[in-house]
C-alpha positions as CSV (number, residue, x, y, z in Angstrom):
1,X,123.4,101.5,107.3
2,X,123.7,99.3,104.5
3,X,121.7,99.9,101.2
4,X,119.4,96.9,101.0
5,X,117.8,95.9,97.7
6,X,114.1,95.5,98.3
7,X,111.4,94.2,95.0
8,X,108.9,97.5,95.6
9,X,105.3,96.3,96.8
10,X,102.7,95.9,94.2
11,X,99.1,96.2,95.3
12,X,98.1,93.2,95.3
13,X,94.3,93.6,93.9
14,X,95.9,95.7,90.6
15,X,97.8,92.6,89.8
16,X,94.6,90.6,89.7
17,X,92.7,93.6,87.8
18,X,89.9,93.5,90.5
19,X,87.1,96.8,90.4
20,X,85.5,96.3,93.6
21,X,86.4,94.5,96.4
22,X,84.0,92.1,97.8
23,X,83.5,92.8,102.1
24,X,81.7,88.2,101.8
25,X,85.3,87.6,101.1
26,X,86.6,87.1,104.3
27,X,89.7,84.9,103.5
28,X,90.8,87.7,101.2
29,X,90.4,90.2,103.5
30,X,92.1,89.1,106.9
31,X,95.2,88.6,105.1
32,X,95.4,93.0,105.5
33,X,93.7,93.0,109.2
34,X,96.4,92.8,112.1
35,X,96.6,90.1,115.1
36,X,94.6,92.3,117.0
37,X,91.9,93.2,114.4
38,X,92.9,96.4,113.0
39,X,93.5,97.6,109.2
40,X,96.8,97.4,108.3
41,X,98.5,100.5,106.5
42,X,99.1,101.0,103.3
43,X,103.2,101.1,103.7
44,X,103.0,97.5,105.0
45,X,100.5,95.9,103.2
46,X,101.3,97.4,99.6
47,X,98.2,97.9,98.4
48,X,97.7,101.1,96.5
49,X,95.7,104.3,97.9
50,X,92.4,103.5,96.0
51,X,92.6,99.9,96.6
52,X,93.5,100.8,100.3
53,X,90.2,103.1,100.5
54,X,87.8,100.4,99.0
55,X,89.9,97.2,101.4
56,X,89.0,99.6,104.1
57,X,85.5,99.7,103.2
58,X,84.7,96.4,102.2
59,X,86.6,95.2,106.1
60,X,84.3,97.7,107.9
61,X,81.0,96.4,106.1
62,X,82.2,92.7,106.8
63,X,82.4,94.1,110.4
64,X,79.0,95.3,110.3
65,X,77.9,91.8,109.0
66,X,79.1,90.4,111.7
67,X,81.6,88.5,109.4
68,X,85.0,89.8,110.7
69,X,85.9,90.6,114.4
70,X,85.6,94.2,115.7
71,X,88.5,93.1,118.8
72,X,90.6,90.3,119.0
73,X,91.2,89.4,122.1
């Protein structure tokens, strides 16, 4: 294998200084849900751990709201 020379990920929601993340911000948050609706992890979407906890959060509540999809089908 060849060594490859990847820029590390930077969460993207510490670049922007965001606190809270808000779950009406549906734009914002289907850029880290899947084709087929699920949360993606943390090792492919970059964001950091407490970023990822809150993302997850704020997608589930949307969910409740009836915002975001529970299934795509």
């Amino acid at each position: 294998m060849k060594p490859t020379s990847r820029k590390p990920k930077t969460c993207h929601f510490c670049q922007v200084n965001a606190q809270d993340i808000n779950y009406k911000d549906t734009k914002t948050l289907q850029r880290y849900l899947s084709s087929f609706g699920k949360i993606v992890p943390r090792k492919r979407s970059g964001v950091c751990a407490w970023h990822q906890r809150k993302l997850a959060n704020a997608i589930k509540r949307a969910r409740f709201m009836a915002l975001l999809p529970y299934l795509v089908r």
